[in-house]
PQR file with spaces between the fields and no chain letter, atoms N, CA, C, O and H, PARSE charges and radii, in Angstrom:
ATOM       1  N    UNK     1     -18.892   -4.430   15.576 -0.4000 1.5000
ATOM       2  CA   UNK     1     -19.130   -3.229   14.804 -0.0000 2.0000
ATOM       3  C    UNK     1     -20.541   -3.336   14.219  0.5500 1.7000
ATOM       4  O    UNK     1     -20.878   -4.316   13.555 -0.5500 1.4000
ATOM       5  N    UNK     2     -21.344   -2.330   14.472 -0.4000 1.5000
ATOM       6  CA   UNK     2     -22.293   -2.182   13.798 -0.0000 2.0000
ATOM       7  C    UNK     2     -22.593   -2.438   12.262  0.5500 1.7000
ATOM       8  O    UNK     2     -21.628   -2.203   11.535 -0.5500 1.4000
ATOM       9  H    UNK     2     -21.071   -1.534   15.012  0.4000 1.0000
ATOM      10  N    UNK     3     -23.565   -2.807   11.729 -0.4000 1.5000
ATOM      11  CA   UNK     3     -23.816   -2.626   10.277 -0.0000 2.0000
ATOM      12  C    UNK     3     -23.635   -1.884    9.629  0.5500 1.7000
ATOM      13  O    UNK     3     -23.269   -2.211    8.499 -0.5500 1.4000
ATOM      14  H    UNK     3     -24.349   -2.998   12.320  0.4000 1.0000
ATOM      15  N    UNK     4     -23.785   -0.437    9.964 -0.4000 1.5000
ATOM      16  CA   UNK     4     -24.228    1.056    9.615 -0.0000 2.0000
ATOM      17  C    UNK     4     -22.309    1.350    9.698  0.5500 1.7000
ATOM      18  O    UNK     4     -21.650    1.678    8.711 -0.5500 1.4000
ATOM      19  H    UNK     4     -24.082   -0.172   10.882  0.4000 1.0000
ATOM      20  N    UNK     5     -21.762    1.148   11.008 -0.4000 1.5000
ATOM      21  CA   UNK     5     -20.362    1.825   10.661 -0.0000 2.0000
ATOM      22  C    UNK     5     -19.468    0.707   10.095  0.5500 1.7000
ATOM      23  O    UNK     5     -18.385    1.052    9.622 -0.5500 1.4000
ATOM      24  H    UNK     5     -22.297    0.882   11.811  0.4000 1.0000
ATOM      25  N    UNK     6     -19.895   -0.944   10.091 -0.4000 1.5000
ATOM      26  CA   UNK     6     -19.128   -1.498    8.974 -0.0000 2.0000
ATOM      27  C    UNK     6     -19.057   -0.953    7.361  0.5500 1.7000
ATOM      28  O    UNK     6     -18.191   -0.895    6.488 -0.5500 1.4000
ATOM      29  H    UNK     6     -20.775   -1.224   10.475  0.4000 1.0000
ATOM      30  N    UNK     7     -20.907   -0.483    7.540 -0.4000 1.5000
ATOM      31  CA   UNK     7     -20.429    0.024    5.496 -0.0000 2.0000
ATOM      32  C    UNK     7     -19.998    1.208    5.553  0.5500 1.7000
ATOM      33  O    UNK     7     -19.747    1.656    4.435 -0.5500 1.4000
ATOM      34  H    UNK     7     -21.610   -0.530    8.250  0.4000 1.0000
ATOM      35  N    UNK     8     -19.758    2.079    6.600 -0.4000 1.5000
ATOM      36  CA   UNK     8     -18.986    3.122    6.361 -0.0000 2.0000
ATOM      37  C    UNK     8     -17.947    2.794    6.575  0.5500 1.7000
ATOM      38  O    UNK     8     -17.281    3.181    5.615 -0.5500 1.4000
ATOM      39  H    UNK     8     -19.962    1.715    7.509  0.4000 1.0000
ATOM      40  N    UNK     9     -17.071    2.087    7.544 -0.4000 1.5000
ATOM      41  CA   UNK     9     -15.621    1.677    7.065 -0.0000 2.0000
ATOM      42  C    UNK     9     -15.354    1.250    5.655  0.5500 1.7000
ATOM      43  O    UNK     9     -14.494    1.898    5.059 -0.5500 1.4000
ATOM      44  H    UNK     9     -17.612    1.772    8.324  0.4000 1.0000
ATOM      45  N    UNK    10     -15.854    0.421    5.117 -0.4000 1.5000
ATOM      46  CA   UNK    10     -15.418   -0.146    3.746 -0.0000 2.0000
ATOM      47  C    UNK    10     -15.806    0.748    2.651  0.5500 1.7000
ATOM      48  O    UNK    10     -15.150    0.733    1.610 -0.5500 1.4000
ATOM      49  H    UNK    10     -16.553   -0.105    5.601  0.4000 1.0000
ATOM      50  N    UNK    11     -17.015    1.678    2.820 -0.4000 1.5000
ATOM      51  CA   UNK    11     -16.719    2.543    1.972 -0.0000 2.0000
ATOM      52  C    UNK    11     -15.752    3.428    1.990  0.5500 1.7000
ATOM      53  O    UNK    11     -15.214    3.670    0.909 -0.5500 1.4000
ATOM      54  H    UNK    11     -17.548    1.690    3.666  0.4000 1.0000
ATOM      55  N    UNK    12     -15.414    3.936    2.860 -0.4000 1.5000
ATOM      56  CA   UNK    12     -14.108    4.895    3.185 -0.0000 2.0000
ATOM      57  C    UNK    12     -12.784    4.329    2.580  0.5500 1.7000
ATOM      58  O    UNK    12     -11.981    5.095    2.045 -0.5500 1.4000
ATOM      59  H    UNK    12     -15.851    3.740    3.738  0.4000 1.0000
ATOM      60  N    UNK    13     -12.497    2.606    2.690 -0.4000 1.5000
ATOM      61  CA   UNK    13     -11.422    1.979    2.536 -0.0000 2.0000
ATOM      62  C    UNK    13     -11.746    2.011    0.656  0.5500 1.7000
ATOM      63  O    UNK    13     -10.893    2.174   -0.216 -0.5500 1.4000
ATOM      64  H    UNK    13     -13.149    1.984    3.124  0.4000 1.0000
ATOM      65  N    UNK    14     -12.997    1.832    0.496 -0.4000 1.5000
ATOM      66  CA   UNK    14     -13.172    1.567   -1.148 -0.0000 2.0000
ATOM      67  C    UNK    14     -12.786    3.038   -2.168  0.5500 1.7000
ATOM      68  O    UNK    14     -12.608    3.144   -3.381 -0.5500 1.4000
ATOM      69  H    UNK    14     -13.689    1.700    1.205  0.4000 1.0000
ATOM      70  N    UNK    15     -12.766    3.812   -1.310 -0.4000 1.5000
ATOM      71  CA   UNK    15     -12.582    5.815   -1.529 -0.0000 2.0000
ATOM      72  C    UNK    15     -11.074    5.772   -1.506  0.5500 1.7000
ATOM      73  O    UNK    15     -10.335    5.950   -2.474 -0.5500 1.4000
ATOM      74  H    UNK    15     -12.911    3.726   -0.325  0.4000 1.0000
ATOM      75  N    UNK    16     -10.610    5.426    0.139 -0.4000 1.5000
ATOM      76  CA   UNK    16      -8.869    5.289   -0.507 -0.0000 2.0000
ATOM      77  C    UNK    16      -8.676    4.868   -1.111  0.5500 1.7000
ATOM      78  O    UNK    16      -8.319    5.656   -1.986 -0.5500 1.4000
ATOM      79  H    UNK    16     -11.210    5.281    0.925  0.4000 1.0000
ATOM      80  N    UNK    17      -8.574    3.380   -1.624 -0.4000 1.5000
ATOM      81  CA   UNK    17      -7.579    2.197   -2.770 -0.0000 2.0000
ATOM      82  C    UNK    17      -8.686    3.038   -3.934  0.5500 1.7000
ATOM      83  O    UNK    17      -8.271    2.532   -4.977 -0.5500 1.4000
ATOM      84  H    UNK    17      -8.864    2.740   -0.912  0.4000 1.0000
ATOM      85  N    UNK    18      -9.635    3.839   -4.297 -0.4000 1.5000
ATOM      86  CA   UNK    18     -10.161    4.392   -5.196 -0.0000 2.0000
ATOM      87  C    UNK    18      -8.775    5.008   -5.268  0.5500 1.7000
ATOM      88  O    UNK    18      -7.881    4.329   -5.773 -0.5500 1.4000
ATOM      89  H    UNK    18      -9.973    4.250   -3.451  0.4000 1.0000
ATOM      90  N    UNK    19      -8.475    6.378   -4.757 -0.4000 1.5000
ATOM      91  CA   UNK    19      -7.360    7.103   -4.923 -0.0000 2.0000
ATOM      92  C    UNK    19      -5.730    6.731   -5.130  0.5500 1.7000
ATOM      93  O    UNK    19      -4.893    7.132   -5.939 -0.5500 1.4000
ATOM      94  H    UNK    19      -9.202    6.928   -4.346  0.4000 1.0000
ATOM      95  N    UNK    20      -5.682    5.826   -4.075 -0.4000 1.5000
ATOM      96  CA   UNK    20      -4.514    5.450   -4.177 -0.0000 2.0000
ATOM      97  C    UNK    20      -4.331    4.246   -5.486  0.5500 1.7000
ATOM      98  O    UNK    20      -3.235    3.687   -5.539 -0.5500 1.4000
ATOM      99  H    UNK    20      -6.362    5.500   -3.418  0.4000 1.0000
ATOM     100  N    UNK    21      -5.285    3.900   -6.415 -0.4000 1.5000
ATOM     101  CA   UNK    21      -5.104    3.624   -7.766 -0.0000 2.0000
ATOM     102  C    UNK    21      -4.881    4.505   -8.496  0.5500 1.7000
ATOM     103  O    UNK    21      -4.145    4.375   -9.474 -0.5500 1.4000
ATOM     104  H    UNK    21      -6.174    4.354   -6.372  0.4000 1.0000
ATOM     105  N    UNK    22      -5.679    5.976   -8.063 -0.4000 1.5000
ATOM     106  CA   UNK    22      -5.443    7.084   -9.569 -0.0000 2.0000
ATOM     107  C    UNK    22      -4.168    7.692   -9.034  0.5500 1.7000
ATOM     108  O    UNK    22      -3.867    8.731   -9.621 -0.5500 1.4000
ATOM     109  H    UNK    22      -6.277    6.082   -7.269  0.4000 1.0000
ATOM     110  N    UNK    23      -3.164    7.243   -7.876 -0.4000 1.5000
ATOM     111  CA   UNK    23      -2.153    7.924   -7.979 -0.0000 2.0000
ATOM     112  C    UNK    23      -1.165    6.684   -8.086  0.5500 1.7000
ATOM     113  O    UNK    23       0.011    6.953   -7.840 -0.5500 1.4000
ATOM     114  H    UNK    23      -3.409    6.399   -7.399  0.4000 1.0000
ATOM     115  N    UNK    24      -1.350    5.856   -8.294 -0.4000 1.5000
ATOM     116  CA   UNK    24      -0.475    4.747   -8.930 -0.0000 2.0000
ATOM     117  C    UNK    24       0.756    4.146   -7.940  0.5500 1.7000
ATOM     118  O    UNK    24       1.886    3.718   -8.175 -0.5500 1.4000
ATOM     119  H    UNK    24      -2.305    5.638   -8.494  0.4000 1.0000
ATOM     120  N    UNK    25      -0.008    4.325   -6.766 -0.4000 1.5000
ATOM     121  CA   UNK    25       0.761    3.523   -5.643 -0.0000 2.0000
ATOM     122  C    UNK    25       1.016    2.709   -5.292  0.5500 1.7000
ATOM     123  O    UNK    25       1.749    2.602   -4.309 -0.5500 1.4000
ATOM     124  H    UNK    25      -0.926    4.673   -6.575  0.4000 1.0000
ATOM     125  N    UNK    26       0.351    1.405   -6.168 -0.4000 1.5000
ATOM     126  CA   UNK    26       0.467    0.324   -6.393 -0.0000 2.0000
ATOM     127  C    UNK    26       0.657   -0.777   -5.255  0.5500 1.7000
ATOM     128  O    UNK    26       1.314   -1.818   -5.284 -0.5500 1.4000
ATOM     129  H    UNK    26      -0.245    1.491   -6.966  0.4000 1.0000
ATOM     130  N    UNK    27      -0.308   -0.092   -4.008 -0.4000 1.5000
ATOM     131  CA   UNK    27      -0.902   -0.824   -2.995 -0.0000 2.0000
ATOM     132  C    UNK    27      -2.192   -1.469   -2.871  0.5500 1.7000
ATOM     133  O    UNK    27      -3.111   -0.843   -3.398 -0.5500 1.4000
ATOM     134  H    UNK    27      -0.842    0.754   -3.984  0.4000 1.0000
ATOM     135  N    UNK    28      -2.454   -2.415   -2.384 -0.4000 1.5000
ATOM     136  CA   UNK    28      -3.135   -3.356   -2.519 -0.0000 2.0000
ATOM     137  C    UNK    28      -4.261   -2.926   -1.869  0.5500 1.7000
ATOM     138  O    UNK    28      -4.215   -1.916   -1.167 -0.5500 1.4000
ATOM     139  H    UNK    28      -1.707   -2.923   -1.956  0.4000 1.0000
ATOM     140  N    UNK    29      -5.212   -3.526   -2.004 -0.4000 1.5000
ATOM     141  CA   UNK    29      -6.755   -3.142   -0.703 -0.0000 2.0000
ATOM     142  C    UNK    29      -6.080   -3.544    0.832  0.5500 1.7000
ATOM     143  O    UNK    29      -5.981   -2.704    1.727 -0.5500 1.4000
ATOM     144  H    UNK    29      -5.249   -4.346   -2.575  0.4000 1.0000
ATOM     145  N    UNK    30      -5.676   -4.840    0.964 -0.4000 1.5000
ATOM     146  CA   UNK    30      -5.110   -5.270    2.068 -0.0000 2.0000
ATOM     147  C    UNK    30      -3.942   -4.404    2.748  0.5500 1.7000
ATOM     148  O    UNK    30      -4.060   -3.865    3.849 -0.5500 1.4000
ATOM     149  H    UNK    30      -5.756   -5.522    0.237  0.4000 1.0000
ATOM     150  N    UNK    31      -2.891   -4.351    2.004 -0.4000 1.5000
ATOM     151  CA   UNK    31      -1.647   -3.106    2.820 -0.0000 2.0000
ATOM     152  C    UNK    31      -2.399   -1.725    2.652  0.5500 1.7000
ATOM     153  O    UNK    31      -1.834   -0.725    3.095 -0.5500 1.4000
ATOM     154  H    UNK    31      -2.796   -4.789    1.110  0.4000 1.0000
ATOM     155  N    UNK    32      -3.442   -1.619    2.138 -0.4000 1.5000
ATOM     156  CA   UNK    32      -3.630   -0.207    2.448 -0.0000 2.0000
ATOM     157  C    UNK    32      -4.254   -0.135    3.686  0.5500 1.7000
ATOM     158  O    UNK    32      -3.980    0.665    4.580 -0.5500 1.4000
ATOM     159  H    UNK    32      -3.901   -2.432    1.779  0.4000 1.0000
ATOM     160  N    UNK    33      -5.043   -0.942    3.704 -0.4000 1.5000
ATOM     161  CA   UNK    33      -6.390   -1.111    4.870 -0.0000 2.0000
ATOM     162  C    UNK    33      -5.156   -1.182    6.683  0.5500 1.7000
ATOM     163  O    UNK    33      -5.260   -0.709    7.814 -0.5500 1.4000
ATOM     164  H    UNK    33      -5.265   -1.592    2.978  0.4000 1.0000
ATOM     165  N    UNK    34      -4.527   -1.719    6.231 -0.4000 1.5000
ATOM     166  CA   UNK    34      -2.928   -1.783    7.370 -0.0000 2.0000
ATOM     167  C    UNK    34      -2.589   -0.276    7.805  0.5500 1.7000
ATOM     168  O    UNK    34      -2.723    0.374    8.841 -0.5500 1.4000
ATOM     169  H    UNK    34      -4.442   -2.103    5.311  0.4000 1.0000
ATOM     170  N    UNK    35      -2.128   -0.053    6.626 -0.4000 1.5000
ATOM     171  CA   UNK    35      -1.751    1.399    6.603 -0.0000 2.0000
ATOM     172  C    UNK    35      -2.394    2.575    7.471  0.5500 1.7000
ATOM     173  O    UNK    35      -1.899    3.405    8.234 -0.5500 1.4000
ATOM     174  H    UNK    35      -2.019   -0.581    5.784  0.4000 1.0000
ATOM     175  N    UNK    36      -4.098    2.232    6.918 -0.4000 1.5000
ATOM     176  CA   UNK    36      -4.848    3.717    7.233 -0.0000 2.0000
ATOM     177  C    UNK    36      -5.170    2.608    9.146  0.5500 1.7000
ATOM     178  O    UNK    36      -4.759    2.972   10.247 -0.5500 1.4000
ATOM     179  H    UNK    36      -4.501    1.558    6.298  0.4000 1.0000
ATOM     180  N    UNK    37      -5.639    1.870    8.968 -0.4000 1.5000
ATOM     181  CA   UNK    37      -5.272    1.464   10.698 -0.0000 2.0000
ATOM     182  C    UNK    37      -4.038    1.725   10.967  0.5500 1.7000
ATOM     183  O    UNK    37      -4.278    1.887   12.163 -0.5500 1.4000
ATOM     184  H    UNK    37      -5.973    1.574    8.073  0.4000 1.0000
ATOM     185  N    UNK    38      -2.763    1.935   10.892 -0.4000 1.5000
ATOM     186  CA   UNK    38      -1.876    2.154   11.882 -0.0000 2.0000
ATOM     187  C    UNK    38      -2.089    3.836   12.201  0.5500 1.7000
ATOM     188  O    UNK    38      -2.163    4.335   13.324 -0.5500 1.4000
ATOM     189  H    UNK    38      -2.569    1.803    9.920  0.4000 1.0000
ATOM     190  N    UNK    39      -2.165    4.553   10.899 -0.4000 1.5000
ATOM     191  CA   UNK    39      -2.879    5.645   10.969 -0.0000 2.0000
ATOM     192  C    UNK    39      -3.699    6.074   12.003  0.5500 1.7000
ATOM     193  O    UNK    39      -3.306    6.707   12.983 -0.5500 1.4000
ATOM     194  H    UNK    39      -2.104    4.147    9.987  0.4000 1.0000
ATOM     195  N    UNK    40      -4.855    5.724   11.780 -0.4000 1.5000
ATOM     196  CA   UNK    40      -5.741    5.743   12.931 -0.0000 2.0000
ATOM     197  C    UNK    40      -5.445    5.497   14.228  0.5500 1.7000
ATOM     198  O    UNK    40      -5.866    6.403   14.948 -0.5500 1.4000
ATOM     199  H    UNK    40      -5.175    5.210   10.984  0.4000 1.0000
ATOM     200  N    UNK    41      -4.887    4.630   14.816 -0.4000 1.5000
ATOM     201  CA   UNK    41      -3.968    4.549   16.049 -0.0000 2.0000
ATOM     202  C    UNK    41      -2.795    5.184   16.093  0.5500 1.7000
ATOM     203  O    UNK    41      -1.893    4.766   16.819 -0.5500 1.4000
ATOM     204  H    UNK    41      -4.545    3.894   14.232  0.4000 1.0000
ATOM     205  N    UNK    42      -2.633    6.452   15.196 -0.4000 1.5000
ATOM     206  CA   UNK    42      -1.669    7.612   15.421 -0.0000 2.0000
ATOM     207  C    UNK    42      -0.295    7.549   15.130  0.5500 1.7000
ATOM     208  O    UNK    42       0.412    8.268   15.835 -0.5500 1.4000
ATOM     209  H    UNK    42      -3.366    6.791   14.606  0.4000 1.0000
ATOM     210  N    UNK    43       0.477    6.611   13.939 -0.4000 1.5000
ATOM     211  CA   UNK    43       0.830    6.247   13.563 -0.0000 2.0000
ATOM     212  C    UNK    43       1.299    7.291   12.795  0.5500 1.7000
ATOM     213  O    UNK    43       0.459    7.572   11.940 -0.5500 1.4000
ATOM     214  H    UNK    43      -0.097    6.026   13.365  0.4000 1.0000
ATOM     215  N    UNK    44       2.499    8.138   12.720 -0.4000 1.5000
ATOM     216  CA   UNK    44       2.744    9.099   11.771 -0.0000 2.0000
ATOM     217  C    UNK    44       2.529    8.737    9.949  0.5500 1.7000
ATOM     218  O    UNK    44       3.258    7.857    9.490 -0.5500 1.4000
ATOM     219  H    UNK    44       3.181    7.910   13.414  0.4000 1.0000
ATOM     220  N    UNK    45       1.797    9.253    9.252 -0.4000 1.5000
ATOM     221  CA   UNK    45       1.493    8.651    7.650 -0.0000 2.0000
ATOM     222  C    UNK    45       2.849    9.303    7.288  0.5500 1.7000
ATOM     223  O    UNK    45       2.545    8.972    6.142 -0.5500 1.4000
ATOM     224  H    UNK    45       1.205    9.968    9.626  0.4000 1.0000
ATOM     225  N    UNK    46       4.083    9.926    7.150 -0.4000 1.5000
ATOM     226  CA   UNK    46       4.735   10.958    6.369 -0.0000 2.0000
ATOM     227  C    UNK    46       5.889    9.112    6.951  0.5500 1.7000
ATOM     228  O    UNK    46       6.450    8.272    6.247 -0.5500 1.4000
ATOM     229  H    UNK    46       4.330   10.195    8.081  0.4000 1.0000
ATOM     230  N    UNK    47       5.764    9.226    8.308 -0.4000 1.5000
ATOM     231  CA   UNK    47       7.289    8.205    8.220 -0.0000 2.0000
ATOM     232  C    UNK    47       6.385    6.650    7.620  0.5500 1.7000
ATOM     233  O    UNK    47       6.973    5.947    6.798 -0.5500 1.4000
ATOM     234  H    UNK    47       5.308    9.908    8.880  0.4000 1.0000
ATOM     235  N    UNK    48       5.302    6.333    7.995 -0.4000 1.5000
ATOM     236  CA   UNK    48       4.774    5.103    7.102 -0.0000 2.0000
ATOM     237  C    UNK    48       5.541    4.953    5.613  0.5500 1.7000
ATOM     238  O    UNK    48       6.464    4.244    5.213 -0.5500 1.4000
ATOM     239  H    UNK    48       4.825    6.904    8.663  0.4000 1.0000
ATOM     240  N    UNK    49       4.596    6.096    4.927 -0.4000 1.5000
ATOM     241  CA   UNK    49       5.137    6.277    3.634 -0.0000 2.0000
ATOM     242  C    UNK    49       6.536    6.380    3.351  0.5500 1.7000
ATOM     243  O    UNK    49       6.953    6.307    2.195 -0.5500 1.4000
ATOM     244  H    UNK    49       3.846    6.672    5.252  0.4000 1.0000
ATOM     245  N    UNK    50       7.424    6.575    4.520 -0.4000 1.5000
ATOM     246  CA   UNK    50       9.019    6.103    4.073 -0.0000 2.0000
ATOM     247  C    UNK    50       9.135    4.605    4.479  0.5500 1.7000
ATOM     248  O    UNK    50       9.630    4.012    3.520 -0.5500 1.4000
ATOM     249  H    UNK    50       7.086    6.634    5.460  0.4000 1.0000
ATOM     250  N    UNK    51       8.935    3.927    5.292 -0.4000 1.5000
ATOM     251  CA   UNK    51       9.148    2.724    5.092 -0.0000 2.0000
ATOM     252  C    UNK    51       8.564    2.026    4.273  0.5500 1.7000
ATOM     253  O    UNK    51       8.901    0.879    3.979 -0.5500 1.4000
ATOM     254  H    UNK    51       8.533    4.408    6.071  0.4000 1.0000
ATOM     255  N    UNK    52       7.554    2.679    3.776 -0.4000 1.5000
ATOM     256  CA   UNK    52       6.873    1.151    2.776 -0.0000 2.0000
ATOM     257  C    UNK    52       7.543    1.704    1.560  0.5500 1.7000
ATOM     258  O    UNK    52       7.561    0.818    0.706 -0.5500 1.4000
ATOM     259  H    UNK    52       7.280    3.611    4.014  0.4000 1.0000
ATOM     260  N    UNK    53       8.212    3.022    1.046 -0.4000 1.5000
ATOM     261  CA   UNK    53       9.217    3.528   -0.204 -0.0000 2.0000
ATOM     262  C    UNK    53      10.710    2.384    0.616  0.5500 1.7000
ATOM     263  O    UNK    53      11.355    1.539   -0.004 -0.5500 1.4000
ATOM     264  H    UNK    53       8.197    3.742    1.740  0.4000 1.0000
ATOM     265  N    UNK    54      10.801    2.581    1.410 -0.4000 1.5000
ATOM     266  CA   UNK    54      12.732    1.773    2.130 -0.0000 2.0000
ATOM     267  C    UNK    54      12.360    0.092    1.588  0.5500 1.7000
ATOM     268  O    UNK    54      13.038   -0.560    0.794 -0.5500 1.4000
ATOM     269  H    UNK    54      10.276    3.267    1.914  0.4000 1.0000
ATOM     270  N    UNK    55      10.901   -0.418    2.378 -0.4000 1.5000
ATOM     271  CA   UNK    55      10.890   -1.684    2.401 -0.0000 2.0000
ATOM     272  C    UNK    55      11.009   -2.578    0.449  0.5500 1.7000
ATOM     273  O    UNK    55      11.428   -3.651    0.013 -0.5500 1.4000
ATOM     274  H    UNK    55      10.350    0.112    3.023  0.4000 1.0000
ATOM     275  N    UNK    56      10.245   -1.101   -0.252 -0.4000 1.5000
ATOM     276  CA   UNK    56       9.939   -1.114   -1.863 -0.0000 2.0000
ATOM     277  C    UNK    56      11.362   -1.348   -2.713  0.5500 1.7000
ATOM     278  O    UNK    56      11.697   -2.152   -3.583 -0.5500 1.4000
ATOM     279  H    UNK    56       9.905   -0.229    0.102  0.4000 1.0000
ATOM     280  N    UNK    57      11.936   -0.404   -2.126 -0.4000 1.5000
ATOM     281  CA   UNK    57      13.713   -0.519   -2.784 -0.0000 2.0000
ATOM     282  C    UNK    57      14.241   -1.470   -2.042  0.5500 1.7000
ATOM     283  O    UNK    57      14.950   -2.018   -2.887 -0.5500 1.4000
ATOM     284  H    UNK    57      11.664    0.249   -1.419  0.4000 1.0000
ATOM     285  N    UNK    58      14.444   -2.210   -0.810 -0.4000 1.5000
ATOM     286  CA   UNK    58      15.230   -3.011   -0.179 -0.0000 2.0000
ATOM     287  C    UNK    58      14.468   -4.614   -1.145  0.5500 1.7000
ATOM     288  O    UNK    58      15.067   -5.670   -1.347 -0.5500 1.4000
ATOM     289  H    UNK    58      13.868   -1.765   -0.125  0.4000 1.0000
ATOM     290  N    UNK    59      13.481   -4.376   -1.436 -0.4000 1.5000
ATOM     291  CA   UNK    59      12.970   -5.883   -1.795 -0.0000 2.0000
ATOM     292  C    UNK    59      13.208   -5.829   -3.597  0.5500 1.7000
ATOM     293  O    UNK    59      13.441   -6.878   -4.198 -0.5500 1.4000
ATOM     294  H    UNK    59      12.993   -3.519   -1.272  0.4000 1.0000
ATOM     295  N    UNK    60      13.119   -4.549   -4.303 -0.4000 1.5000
ATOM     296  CA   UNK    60      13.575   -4.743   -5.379 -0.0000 2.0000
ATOM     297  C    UNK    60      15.058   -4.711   -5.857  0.5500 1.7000
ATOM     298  O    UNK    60      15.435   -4.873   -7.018 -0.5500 1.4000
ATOM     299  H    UNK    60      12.930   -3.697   -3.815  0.4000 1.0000
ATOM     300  N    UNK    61      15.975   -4.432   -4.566 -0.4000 1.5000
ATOM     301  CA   UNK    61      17.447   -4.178   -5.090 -0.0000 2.0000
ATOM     302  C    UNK    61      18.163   -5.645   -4.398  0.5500 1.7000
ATOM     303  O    UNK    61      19.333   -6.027   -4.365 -0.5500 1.4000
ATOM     304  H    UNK    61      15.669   -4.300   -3.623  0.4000 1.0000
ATOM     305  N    UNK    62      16.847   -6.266   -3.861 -0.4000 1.5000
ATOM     306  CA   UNK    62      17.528   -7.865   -3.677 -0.0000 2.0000
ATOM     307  C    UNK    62      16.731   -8.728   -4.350  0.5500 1.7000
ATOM     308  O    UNK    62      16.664   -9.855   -3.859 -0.5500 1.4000
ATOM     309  H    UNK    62      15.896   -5.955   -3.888  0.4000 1.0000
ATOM     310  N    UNK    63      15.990   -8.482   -5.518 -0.4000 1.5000
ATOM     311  CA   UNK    63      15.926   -9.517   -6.586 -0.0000 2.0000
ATOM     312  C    UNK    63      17.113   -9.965   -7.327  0.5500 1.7000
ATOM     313  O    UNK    63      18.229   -9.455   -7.429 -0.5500 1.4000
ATOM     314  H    UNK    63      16.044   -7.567   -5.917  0.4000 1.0000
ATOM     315  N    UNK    64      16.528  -11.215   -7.900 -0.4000 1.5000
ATOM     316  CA   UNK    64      18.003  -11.047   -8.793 -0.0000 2.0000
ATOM     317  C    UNK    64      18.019  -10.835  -10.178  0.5500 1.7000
ATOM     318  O    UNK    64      17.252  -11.040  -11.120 -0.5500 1.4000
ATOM     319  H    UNK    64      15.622  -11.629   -7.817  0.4000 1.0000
ATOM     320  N    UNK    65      19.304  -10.289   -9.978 -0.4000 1.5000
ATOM     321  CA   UNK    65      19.177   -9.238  -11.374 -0.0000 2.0000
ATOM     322  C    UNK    65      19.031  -10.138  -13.158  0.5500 1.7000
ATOM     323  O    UNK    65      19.804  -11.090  -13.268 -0.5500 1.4000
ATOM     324  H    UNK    65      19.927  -10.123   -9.213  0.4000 1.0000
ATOM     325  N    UNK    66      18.404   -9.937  -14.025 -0.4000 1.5000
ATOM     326  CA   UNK    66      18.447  -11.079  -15.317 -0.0000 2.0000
ATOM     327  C    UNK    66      19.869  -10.138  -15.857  0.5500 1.7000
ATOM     328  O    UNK    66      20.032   -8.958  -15.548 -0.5500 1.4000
ATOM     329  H    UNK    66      17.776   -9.164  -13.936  0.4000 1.0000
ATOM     330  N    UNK    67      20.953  -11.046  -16.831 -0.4000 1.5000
ATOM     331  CA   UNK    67      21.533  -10.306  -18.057 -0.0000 2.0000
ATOM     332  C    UNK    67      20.463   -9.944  -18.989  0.5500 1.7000
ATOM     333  O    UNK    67      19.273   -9.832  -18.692 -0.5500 1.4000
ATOM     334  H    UNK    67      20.821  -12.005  -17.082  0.4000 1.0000
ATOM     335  N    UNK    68      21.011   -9.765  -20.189 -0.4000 1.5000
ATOM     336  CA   UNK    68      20.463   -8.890  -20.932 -0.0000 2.0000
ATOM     337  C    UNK    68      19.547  -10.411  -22.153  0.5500 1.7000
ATOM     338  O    UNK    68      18.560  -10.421  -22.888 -0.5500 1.4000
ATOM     339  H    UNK    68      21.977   -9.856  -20.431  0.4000 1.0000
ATOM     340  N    UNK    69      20.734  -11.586  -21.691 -0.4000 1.5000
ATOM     341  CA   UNK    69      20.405  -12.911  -22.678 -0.0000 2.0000
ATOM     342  C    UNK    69      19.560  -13.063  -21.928  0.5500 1.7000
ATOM     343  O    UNK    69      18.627  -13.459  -22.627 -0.5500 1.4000
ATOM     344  H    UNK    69      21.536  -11.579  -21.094  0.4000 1.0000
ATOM     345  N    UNK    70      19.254  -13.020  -21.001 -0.4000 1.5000
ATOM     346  CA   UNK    70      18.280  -13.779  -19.924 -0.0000 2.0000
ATOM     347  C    UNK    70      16.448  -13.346  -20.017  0.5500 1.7000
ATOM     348  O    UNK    70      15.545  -14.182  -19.984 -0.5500 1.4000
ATOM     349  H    UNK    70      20.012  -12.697  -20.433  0.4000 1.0000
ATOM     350  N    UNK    71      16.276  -11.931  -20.128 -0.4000 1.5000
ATOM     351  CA   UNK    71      15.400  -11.304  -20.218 -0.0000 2.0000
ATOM     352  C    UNK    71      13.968  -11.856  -21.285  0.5500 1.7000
ATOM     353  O    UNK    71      14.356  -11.912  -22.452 -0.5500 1.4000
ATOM     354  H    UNK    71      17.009  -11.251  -20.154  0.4000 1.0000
ATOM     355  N    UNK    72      12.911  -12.138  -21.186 -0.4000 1.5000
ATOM     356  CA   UNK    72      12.192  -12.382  -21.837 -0.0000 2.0000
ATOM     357  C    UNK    72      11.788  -11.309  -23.004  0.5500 1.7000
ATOM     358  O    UNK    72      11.988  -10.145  -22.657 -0.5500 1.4000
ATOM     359  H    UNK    72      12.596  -12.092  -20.238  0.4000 1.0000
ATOM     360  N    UNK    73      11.339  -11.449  -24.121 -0.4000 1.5000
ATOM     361  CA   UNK    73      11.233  -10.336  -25.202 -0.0000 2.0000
ATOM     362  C    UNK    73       9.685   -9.718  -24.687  0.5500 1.7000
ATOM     363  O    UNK    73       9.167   -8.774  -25.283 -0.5500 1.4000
ATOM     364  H    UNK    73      11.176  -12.395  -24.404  0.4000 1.0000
């Protein structure tokens, strides 16, 4: 990759995780940068965004749960 379209990739990537902070999506530079490449190789974004919401609840509804004594203040 060129110089010229490396800093335009990373600026583009620095513009998303810009946005996708002010909408509080709480994705990383790295899974985003995943994301907008699967994207780009045509990757539907509407079903992405349901698996990474499925994969979000499947990994927080198999933590384990604290009681209420357990919980830090």
């Amino acid at each position: 990759m060129d110089p010229a379209a490396a800093r335009t990739a990373r600026e583009s990537l620095d513009l998303a995780f810009n946005m996708s902070n002010i909408l509080d999506t709480g994705l990383d530079r790295h899974t985003l940068s995943i994301l907008v490449a699967l994207c780009e190789h045509g990757l539907n974004p509407e079903a992405l965004a349901t698996v990474v919401k499925e994969l979000r609840r499947e990994s927080s509804s198999s933590l384990p749960h604290r009681s209420h004594d357990q919980q830090k203040p």
